[in-house]
C-alpha positions in Angstrom: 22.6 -4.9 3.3 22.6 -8.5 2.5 21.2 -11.5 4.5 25.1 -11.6 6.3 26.3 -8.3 6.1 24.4 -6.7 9.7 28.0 -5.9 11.6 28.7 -6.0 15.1 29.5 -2.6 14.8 26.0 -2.0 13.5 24.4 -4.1 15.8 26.6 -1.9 18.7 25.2 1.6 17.8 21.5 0.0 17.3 21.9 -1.0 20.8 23.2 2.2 22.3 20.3 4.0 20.3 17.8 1.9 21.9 19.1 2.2 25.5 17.9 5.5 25.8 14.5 4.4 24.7 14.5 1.6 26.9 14.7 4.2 29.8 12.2 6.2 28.2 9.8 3.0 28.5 10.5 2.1 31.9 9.9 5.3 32.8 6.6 5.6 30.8 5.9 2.1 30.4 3.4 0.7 27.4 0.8 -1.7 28.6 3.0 -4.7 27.0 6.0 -3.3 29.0 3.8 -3.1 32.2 1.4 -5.9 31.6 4.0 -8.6 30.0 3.4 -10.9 33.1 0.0 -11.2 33.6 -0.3 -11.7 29.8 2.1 -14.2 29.6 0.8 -16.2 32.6 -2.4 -16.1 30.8 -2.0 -17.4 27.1 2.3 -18.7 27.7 0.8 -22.0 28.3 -2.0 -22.2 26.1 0.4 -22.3 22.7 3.2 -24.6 24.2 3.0 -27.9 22.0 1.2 -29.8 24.9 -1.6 -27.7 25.0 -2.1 -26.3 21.7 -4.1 -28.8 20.4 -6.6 -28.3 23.0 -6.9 -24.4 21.9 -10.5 -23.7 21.7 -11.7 -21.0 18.9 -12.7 -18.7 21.7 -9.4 -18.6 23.7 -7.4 -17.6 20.7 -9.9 -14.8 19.4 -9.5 -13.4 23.1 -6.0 -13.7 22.2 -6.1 -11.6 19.3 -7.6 -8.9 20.9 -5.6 -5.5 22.2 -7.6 -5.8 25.5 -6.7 -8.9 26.3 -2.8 -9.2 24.6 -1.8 -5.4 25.5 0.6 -5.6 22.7 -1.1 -5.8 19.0 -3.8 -3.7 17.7 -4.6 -5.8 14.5 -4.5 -9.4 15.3 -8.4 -9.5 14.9 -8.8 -8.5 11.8 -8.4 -11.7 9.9 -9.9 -14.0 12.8 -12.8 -15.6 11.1 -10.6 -16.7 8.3 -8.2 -18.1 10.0 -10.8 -19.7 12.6 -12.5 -21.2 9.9 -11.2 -24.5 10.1 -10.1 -25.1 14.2 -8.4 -28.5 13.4 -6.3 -27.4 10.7 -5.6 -24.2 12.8 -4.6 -26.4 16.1 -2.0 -28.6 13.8 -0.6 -25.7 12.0 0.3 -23.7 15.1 1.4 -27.0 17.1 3.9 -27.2 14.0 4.9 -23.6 14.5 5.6 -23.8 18.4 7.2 -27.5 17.8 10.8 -27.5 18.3 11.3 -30.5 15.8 12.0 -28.3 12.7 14.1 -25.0 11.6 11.9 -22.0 12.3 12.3 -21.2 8.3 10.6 -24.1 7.3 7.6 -23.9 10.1 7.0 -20.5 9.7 6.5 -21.0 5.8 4.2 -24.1 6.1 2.2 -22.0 8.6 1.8 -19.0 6.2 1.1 -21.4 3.2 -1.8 -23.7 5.3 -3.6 -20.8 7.4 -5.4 -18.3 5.0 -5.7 -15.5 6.7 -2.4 -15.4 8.9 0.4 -12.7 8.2 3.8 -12.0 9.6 2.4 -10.5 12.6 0.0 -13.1 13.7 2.8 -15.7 13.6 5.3 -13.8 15.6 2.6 -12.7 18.0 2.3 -16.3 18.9 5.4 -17.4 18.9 7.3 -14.9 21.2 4.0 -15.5 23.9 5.0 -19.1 23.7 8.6 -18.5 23.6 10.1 -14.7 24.4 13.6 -15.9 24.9 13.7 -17.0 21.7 11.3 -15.6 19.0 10.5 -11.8 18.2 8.2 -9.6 16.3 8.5 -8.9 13.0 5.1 -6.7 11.9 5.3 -3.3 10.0 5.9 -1.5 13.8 9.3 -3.9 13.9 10.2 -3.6 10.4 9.9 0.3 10.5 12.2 0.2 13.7 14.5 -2.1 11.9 14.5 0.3 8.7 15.5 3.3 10.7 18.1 1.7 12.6 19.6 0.7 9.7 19.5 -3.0 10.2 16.8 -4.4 7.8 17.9 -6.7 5.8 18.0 -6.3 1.3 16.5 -9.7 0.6 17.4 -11.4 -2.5 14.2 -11.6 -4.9 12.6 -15.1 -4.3 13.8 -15.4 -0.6 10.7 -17.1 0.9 8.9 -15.8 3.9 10.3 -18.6 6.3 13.4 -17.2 5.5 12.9 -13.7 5.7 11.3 -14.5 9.4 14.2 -16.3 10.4 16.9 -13.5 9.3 14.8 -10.9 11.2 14.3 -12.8 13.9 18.2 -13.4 14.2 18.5 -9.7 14.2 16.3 -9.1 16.9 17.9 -11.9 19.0 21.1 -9.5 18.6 19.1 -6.7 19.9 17.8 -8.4 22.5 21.0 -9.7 23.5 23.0 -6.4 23.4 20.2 -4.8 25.8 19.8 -7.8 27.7 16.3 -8.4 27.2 13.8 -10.5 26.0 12.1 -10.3 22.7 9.1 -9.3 24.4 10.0 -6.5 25.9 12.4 -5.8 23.0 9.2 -5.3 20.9 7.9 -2.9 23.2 11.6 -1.1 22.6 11.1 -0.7 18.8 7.2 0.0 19.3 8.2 3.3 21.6 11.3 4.1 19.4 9.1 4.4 16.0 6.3 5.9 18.0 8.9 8.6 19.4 10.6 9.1 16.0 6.9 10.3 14.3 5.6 12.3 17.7 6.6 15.6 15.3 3.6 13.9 13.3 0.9 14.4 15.3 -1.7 16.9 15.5 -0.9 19.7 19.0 -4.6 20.4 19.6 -7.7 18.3 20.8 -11.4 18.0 20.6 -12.6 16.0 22.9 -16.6 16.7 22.2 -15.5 15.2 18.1 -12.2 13.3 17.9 -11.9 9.5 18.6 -9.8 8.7 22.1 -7.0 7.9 19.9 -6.0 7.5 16.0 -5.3 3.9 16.2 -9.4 3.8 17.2 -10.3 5.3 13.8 -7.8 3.1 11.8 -9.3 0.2 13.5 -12.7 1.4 12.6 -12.3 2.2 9.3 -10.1 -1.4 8.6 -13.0 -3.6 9.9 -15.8 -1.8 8.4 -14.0 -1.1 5.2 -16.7 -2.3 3.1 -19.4 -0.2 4.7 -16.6 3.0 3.7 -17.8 4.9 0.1 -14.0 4.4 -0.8 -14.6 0.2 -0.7 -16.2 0.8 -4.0 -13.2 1.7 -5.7 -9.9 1.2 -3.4 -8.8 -2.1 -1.8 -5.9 -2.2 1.5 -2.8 -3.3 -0.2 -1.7 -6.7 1.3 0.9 -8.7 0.2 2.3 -12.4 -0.1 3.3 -11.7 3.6 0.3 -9.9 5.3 -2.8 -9.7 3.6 -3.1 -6.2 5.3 0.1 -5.3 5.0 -1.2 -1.7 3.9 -2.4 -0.8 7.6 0.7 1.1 9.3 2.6 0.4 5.9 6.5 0.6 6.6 8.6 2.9 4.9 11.9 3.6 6.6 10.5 7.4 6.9 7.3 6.5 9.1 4.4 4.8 8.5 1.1 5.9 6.3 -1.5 4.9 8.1 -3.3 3.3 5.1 -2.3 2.2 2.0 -4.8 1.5 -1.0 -4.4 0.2 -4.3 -7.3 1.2 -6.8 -9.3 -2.2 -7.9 -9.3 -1.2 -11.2 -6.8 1.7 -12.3 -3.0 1.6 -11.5 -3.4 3.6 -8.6 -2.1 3.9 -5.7 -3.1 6.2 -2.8 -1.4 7.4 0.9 -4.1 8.0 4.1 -3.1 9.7 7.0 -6.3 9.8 9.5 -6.0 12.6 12.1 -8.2 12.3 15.2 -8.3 16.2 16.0 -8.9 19.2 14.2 -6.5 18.8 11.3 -3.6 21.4 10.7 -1.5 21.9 7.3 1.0 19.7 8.8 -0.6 16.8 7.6 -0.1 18.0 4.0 3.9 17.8 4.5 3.6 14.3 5.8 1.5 12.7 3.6 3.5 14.6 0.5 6.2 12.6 2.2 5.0 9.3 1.9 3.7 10.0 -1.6 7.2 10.7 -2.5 8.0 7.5 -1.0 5.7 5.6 -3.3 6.6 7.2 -6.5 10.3 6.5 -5.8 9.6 2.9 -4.3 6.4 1.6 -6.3 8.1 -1.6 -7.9 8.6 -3.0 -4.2 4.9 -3.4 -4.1 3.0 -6.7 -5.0 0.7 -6.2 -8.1 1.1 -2.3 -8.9 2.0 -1.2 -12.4 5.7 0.2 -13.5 4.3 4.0 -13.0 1.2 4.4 -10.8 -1.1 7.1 -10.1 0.3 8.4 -6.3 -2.7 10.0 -4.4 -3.0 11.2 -1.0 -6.2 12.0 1.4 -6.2 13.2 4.8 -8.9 12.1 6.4 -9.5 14.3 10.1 -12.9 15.5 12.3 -12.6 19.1 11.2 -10.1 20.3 8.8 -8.6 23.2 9.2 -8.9 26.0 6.9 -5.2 26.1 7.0 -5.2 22.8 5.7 -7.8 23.8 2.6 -5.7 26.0 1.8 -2.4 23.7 1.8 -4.4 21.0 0.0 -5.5 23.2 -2.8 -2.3 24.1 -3.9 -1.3 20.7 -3.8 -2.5 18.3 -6.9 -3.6 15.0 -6.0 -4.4 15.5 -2.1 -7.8 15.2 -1.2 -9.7 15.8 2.8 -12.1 13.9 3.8 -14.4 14.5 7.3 -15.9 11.7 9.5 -18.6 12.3 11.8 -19.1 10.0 14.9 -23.1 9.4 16.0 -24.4 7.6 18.8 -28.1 7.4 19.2 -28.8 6.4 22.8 -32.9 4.5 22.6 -35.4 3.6 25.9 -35.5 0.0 27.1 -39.1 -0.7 27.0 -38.8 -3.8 28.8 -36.2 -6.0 31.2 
Protein backbone atom coordinates (compact mmCIF):
# COMPACT_ATOMS: atom_id res chain seq x y z
CA UNK A 1 0.00 0.00 0.00
CA UNK A 2 1.45 3.18 -0.98
CA UNK A 3 1.39 6.58 0.87
CA UNK A 4 -2.20 7.32 -1.34
CA UNK A 5 -3.51 4.10 -1.99
CA UNK A 6 -5.64 3.44 1.74
CA UNK A 7 -9.38 3.32 -0.07
CA UNK A 8 -12.51 4.42 1.33
CA UNK A 9 -13.58 1.10 0.96
CA UNK A 10 -10.65 0.01 3.27
CA UNK A 11 -11.08 2.70 5.53
CA UNK A 12 -15.11 1.42 5.67
CA UNK A 13 -14.44 -2.26 6.80
CA UNK A 14 -11.56 -0.94 9.33
CA UNK A 15 -14.27 1.02 10.74
CA UNK A 16 -17.04 -1.64 11.00
CA UNK A 17 -14.17 -4.00 12.48
CA UNK A 18 -13.52 -1.53 15.16
CA UNK A 19 -17.16 -0.82 16.09
CA UNK A 20 -17.47 -3.95 17.70
CA UNK A 21 -14.45 -3.22 19.76
CA UNK A 22 -15.49 0.09 20.59
CA UNK A 23 -18.52 -1.67 22.38
CA UNK A 24 -16.26 -4.07 23.88
CA UNK A 25 -14.38 -0.94 25.51
CA UNK A 26 -17.25 0.82 26.66
CA UNK A 27 -18.42 -1.98 28.18
CA UNK A 28 -15.01 -2.83 29.78
CA UNK A 29 -13.41 0.37 29.70
CA UNK A 30 -9.36 0.80 29.86
CA UNK A 31 -8.22 3.45 32.35
CA UNK A 32 -7.55 5.91 29.21
CA UNK A 33 -11.11 5.12 27.99
CA UNK A 34 -12.39 5.82 31.63
CA UNK A 35 -9.88 8.31 32.86
CA UNK A 36 -9.52 10.48 29.54
CA UNK A 37 -10.99 13.59 31.36
CA UNK A 38 -9.41 13.95 34.36
CA UNK A 39 -6.14 13.29 32.49
CA UNK A 40 -6.77 15.75 30.04
CA UNK A 41 -7.94 18.49 32.44
CA UNK A 42 -4.70 17.80 34.09
CA UNK A 43 -1.75 18.05 31.57
CA UNK A 44 -4.27 19.53 28.17
CA UNK A 45 -3.19 22.88 29.29
CA UNK A 46 0.25 22.37 30.29
CA UNK A 47 1.52 21.57 26.47
CA UNK A 48 -0.70 24.31 24.70
CA UNK A 49 1.92 26.87 23.13
CA UNK A 50 1.08 29.40 25.97
CA UNK A 51 2.13 27.33 28.58
CA UNK A 52 4.67 25.09 27.35
CA UNK A 53 7.48 27.11 27.94
CA UNK A 54 6.73 27.25 31.48
CA UNK A 55 6.81 23.26 31.71
CA UNK A 56 8.92 22.38 34.67
CA UNK A 57 11.15 19.09 34.43
CA UNK A 58 8.95 17.57 37.15
CA UNK A 59 5.48 18.08 35.54
CA UNK A 60 6.51 16.36 32.42
CA UNK A 61 8.26 13.23 34.13
CA UNK A 62 4.75 13.00 36.09
CA UNK A 63 3.51 13.06 32.63
CA UNK A 64 5.38 10.20 31.42
CA UNK A 65 4.34 8.03 33.96
CA UNK A 66 1.39 5.20 33.41
CA UNK A 67 -0.03 6.34 36.94
CA UNK A 68 -0.45 9.58 36.16
CA UNK A 69 -1.23 9.46 32.01
CA UNK A 70 -3.42 6.11 32.24
CA UNK A 71 -2.53 5.56 28.60
CA UNK A 72 1.41 4.66 27.96
CA UNK A 73 3.44 2.21 29.77
CA UNK A 74 6.88 3.42 28.35
CA UNK A 75 7.13 7.09 28.22
CA UNK A 76 9.64 6.97 31.22
CA UNK A 77 12.09 5.17 29.89
CA UNK A 78 14.11 7.69 28.06
CA UNK A 79 13.20 10.66 30.62
CA UNK A 80 16.59 11.71 31.85
CA UNK A 81 17.84 12.01 28.29
CA UNK A 82 15.38 13.86 27.08
CA UNK A 83 15.28 16.11 30.39
CA UNK A 84 18.72 16.70 30.07
CA UNK A 85 18.53 19.99 28.68
CA UNK A 86 14.91 21.76 29.94
CA UNK A 87 15.39 24.78 27.66
CA UNK A 88 16.03 23.04 24.62
CA UNK A 89 13.25 20.58 25.62
CA UNK A 90 10.55 23.66 26.31
CA UNK A 91 11.39 25.17 22.57
CA UNK A 92 11.35 21.87 20.84
CA UNK A 93 7.97 20.84 22.14
CA UNK A 94 6.49 24.61 21.90
CA UNK A 95 7.52 23.99 18.10
CA UNK A 96 5.68 20.67 18.06
CA UNK A 97 2.31 21.90 19.54
CA UNK A 98 2.76 25.35 17.36
CA UNK A 99 0.32 25.55 14.71
CA UNK A 100 2.72 27.81 12.51
CA UNK A 101 4.23 24.84 10.53
CA UNK A 102 3.12 21.40 8.65
CA UNK A 103 3.06 18.68 11.30
CA UNK A 104 5.76 16.77 8.87
CA UNK A 105 8.20 19.26 9.31
CA UNK A 106 7.76 19.82 13.37
CA UNK A 107 7.55 16.40 14.07
CA UNK A 108 11.04 15.76 12.31
CA UNK A 109 12.82 18.85 13.91
CA UNK A 110 11.48 17.43 17.19
CA UNK A 111 12.92 13.85 16.61
CA UNK A 112 16.29 15.33 15.22
CA UNK A 113 16.83 18.12 18.45
CA UNK A 114 15.50 15.83 21.42
CA UNK A 115 17.83 12.74 21.96
CA UNK A 116 16.01 10.47 23.61
CA UNK A 117 12.36 11.09 22.10
CA UNK A 118 10.65 8.32 19.81
CA UNK A 119 7.49 8.16 17.85
CA UNK A 120 5.49 7.52 20.87
CA UNK A 121 6.70 10.23 23.10
CA UNK A 122 5.70 12.79 20.36
CA UNK A 123 2.32 11.57 19.74
CA UNK A 124 1.72 11.11 23.44
CA UNK A 125 2.07 14.81 23.62
CA UNK A 126 0.53 15.97 20.93
CA UNK A 127 -3.00 14.24 20.99
CA UNK A 128 -3.08 15.42 25.14
CA UNK A 129 -2.67 18.88 23.67
CA UNK A 130 -4.76 18.36 20.78
CA UNK A 131 -7.09 14.95 20.54
CA UNK A 132 -9.21 16.27 17.75
CA UNK A 133 -6.52 16.53 15.77
CA UNK A 134 -3.31 14.29 16.43
CA UNK A 135 -3.13 10.49 17.18
CA UNK A 136 -0.90 7.80 18.30
CA UNK A 137 1.37 6.24 16.35
CA UNK A 138 3.64 3.75 18.81
CA UNK A 139 4.16 -0.07 18.08
CA UNK A 140 0.40 -0.76 19.96
CA UNK A 141 -1.00 1.65 16.91
CA UNK A 142 1.17 0.46 14.26
CA UNK A 143 0.32 -3.32 15.14
CA UNK A 144 -3.49 -2.32 14.98
CA UNK A 145 -2.81 -0.54 11.78
CA UNK A 146 -0.82 -3.70 10.32
CA UNK A 147 -3.73 -6.08 11.01
CA UNK A 148 -6.29 -3.88 9.72
CA UNK A 149 -4.68 -3.73 6.71
CA UNK A 150 -4.10 -0.01 6.64
CA UNK A 151 -0.34 0.63 7.28
CA UNK A 152 1.14 2.33 4.99
CA UNK A 153 4.50 0.71 2.48
CA UNK A 154 6.72 3.70 2.77
CA UNK A 155 9.05 4.54 0.16
CA UNK A 156 12.78 3.99 1.36
CA UNK A 157 14.04 7.48 2.52
CA UNK A 158 10.58 8.84 3.48
CA UNK A 159 11.53 10.79 6.71
CA UNK A 160 9.88 10.33 10.00
CA UNK A 161 7.95 13.69 9.77
CA UNK A 162 6.41 12.24 6.94
CA UNK A 163 5.72 8.83 7.95
CA UNK A 164 3.91 10.69 11.29
CA UNK A 165 1.92 12.74 9.11
CA UNK A 166 0.55 9.76 6.77
CA UNK A 167 -0.37 7.75 9.88
CA UNK A 168 -1.74 10.29 11.52
CA UNK A 169 -4.13 11.02 8.40
CA UNK A 170 -5.05 7.52 8.65
CA UNK A 171 -6.05 7.65 12.06
CA UNK A 172 -8.04 10.92 11.54
CA UNK A 173 -10.08 8.55 8.99
CA UNK A 174 -10.65 6.25 11.80
CA UNK A 175 -11.56 8.55 14.06
CA UNK A 176 -13.82 10.10 11.74
CA UNK A 177 -15.71 6.93 10.59
CA UNK A 178 -16.37 6.03 14.35
CA UNK A 179 -16.96 9.42 15.35
CA UNK A 180 -14.41 9.81 17.85
CA UNK A 181 -11.49 11.45 18.92
CA UNK A 182 -7.98 10.30 18.53
CA UNK A 183 -7.83 9.73 22.05
CA UNK A 184 -10.22 7.45 22.61
CA UNK A 185 -9.45 6.06 19.16
CA UNK A 186 -6.07 4.95 20.60
CA UNK A 187 -7.68 3.22 23.33
CA UNK A 188 -9.82 1.38 20.20
CA UNK A 189 -6.60 -0.03 18.59
CA UNK A 190 -4.93 -0.64 22.18
CA UNK A 191 -8.11 -3.15 23.09
CA UNK A 192 -8.31 -4.47 19.42
CA UNK A 193 -4.45 -5.72 19.40
CA UNK A 194 -4.81 -6.74 23.01
CA UNK A 195 -8.07 -8.85 22.03
CA UNK A 196 -6.42 -10.25 18.83
CA UNK A 197 -3.31 -11.94 21.15
CA UNK A 198 -5.70 -12.96 24.38
CA UNK A 199 -5.20 -16.79 22.64
CA UNK A 200 -1.51 -15.75 23.77
CA UNK A 201 -1.67 -15.73 27.14
CA UNK A 202 -0.89 -18.14 29.69
CA UNK A 203 -4.75 -19.79 31.45
CA UNK A 204 -3.31 -20.42 34.88
CA UNK A 205 -1.90 -18.11 37.81
CA UNK A 206 0.34 -17.91 40.67
CA UNK A 207 -0.28 -15.43 42.69
CA UNK A 208 2.42 -16.35 45.67
CA UNK A 209 5.37 -16.02 42.25
CA UNK A 210 4.06 -14.21 39.17
CA UNK A 211 4.24 -10.32 38.79
CA UNK A 212 0.45 -8.59 38.85
CA UNK A 213 0.85 -8.34 35.25
CA UNK A 214 3.39 -9.05 32.17
CA UNK A 215 3.68 -5.55 31.22
CA UNK A 216 5.23 -5.22 35.14
CA UNK A 217 8.10 -7.59 34.19
CA UNK A 218 8.78 -6.00 30.79
CA UNK A 219 8.90 -2.79 32.50
CA UNK A 220 11.36 -4.26 34.96
CA UNK A 221 13.52 -5.88 32.88
CA UNK A 222 13.64 -2.60 30.20
CA UNK A 223 14.81 -0.14 32.99
CA UNK A 224 17.15 -2.38 34.70
CA UNK A 225 18.46 -3.85 31.59
CA UNK A 226 21.98 -3.40 32.47
CA UNK A 227 21.77 -5.01 35.91
CA UNK A 228 20.22 -8.33 33.45
CA UNK A 229 23.21 -11.16 32.77
CA UNK A 230 21.90 -10.88 28.98
CA UNK A 231 23.17 -6.82 28.97
CA UNK A 232 26.49 -8.30 28.59
CA UNK A 233 26.00 -9.55 25.28
CA UNK A 234 22.36 -8.38 23.84
CA UNK A 235 21.29 -4.73 23.33
CA UNK A 236 17.07 -3.71 22.73
CA UNK A 237 16.80 -3.02 19.08
CA UNK A 238 15.86 0.60 18.50
CA UNK A 239 15.72 2.33 15.46
CA UNK A 240 16.07 5.85 13.65
CA UNK A 241 12.37 6.17 14.97
CA UNK A 242 12.30 4.84 18.63
CA UNK A 243 15.37 4.14 20.36
CA UNK A 244 13.39 1.25 21.96
CA UNK A 245 11.57 0.32 19.31
CA UNK A 246 12.32 -3.37 20.27
CA UNK A 247 9.87 -3.28 23.42
CA UNK A 248 6.35 -4.57 22.13
CA UNK A 249 8.08 -4.83 18.52
CA UNK A 250 5.28 -4.74 15.77
CA UNK A 251 4.87 -7.33 13.43
CA UNK A 252 1.47 -7.47 11.78
CA UNK A 253 1.12 -11.09 13.63
CA UNK A 254 1.49 -9.67 17.29
CA UNK A 255 4.03 -8.29 19.12
CA UNK A 256 7.34 -10.04 20.81
CA UNK A 257 7.63 -8.60 23.82
CA UNK A 258 11.41 -7.99 23.40
CA UNK A 259 13.54 -7.70 20.64
CA UNK A 260 17.47 -7.88 20.97
CA UNK A 261 20.14 -7.57 18.63
CA UNK A 262 23.56 -9.26 19.80
CA UNK A 263 26.35 -6.32 20.30
CA UNK A 264 28.75 -8.24 18.66
CA UNK A 265 27.45 -11.25 16.45
CA UNK A 266 24.71 -10.87 13.65
CA UNK A 267 22.17 -12.03 15.89
CA UNK A 268 19.10 -11.47 16.46
CA UNK A 269 16.84 -12.91 19.27
CA UNK A 270 12.64 -13.00 20.08
CA UNK A 271 11.53 -12.72 24.13
CA UNK A 272 8.28 -13.60 25.13
CA UNK A 273 8.11 -13.07 29.21
CA UNK A 274 5.25 -15.00 30.82
CA UNK A 275 4.18 -13.96 34.29
CA UNK A 276 2.67 -17.40 35.36
CA UNK A 277 3.68 -20.85 35.29
CA UNK A 278 4.71 -21.22 31.63
CA UNK A 279 2.91 -23.84 29.31
CA UNK A 280 4.28 -25.15 25.76
CA UNK A 281 2.16 -22.57 24.22
CA UNK A 282 4.72 -20.21 24.48
CA UNK A 283 6.98 -22.32 22.18
CA UNK A 284 4.38 -21.91 19.21
CA UNK A 285 4.34 -18.17 19.65
CA UNK A 286 7.64 -17.29 19.93
CA UNK A 287 8.45 -19.90 16.84
CA UNK A 288 6.02 -17.45 15.28
CA UNK A 289 7.77 -14.41 15.65
CA UNK A 290 11.07 -16.06 14.89
CA UNK A 291 9.59 -16.93 11.62
CA UNK A 292 8.78 -13.41 11.25
CA UNK A 293 12.30 -12.27 11.67
CA UNK A 294 13.94 -14.69 9.44
CA UNK A 295 11.42 -13.77 6.67
CA UNK A 296 11.54 -9.86 7.58
CA UNK A 297 15.23 -9.25 8.93
CA UNK A 298 16.24 -6.60 6.16
CA UNK A 299 13.39 -4.19 7.56
CA UNK A 300 15.55 -3.89 10.61
CA UNK A 301 18.07 -0.99 11.20
CA UNK A 302 21.80 -2.33 11.43
CA UNK A 303 21.22 -6.37 11.24
CA UNK A 304 23.25 -8.32 8.69
CA UNK A 305 21.65 -9.88 5.24
CA UNK A 306 21.12 -13.45 7.24
CA UNK A 307 21.04 -13.31 11.03
CA UNK A 308 21.17 -15.72 13.65
CA UNK A 309 17.05 -15.93 14.84
CA UNK A 310 16.99 -16.97 18.59
CA UNK A 311 14.18 -17.25 20.83
CA UNK A 312 13.86 -17.35 24.92
CA UNK A 313 10.99 -17.57 26.96
CA UNK A 314 11.56 -16.13 29.95
CA UNK A 315 8.38 -17.29 32.83
CA UNK A 316 8.34 -17.89 36.94
CA UNK A 317 8.14 -21.63 36.64
CA UNK A 318 8.31 -23.38 33.42
CA UNK A 319 6.50 -26.05 32.86
CA UNK A 320 7.85 -29.43 32.22
CA UNK A 321 5.59 -29.36 29.23
CA UNK A 322 7.38 -26.59 28.02
CA UNK A 323 11.10 -28.48 28.60
CA UNK A 324 9.98 -30.69 26.73
CA UNK A 325 8.63 -28.39 23.68
CA UNK A 326 11.89 -26.36 23.95
CA UNK A 327 14.12 -29.29 23.65
CA UNK A 328 13.01 -30.43 20.52
CA UNK A 329 13.17 -27.09 19.25
CA UNK A 330 16.79 -25.63 18.22
CA UNK A 331 17.55 -22.22 19.11
CA UNK A 332 14.84 -21.64 21.99
CA UNK A 333 16.11 -21.17 25.31
CA UNK A 334 13.90 -20.71 29.16
CA UNK A 335 14.98 -18.64 31.35
CA UNK A 336 13.39 -18.30 35.26
CA UNK A 337 13.17 -15.02 37.33
CA UNK A 338 12.78 -15.05 40.89
CA UNK A 339 11.13 -12.04 42.70
CA UNK A 340 12.71 -11.18 46.56
CA UNK A 341 11.69 -8.76 48.87
CA UNK A 342 13.53 -8.45 52.06
CA UNK A 343 11.36 -6.57 54.55
CA UNK A 344 14.26 -4.87 57.50
CA UNK A 345 13.38 -3.11 61.28
CA UNK A 346 13.27 0.61 61.52
CA UNK A 347 15.61 1.24 64.30
CA UNK A 348 14.79 4.74 64.60
CA UNK A 349 11.89 7.50 63.56
Amino acid sequence: MTQSDTSDREIERAVEILKRTEQQVEEDPTEAYEHKEDVLNEYQSVFQPDNVQQLSEEKFKEFLLFENNKHWTGLHRRRKTMTEDMNSLRDNLHKLVSESEDISDRVQHVKENVDGVGKATLSAILVTAAPEEYGVWNNRSEEALKQLDLWPDFEWGTSFGDKYSRVNEILNQLADGLDVDLWDLDSILGYHVSDAEDDDRPIQTDPDTEFAKEEHLKQYLVSQWDQTGLSDDWEIYGDSEDPQAGVEFSTGIGRPDILLVHSEEDRVCVVELKRSRTSDRAVGQTMRYMGWVQEHHDELEDVGDSPSVEGLIVGSQPSEKLRYAVDAHEGIGVMSYEIDVELSDIESL
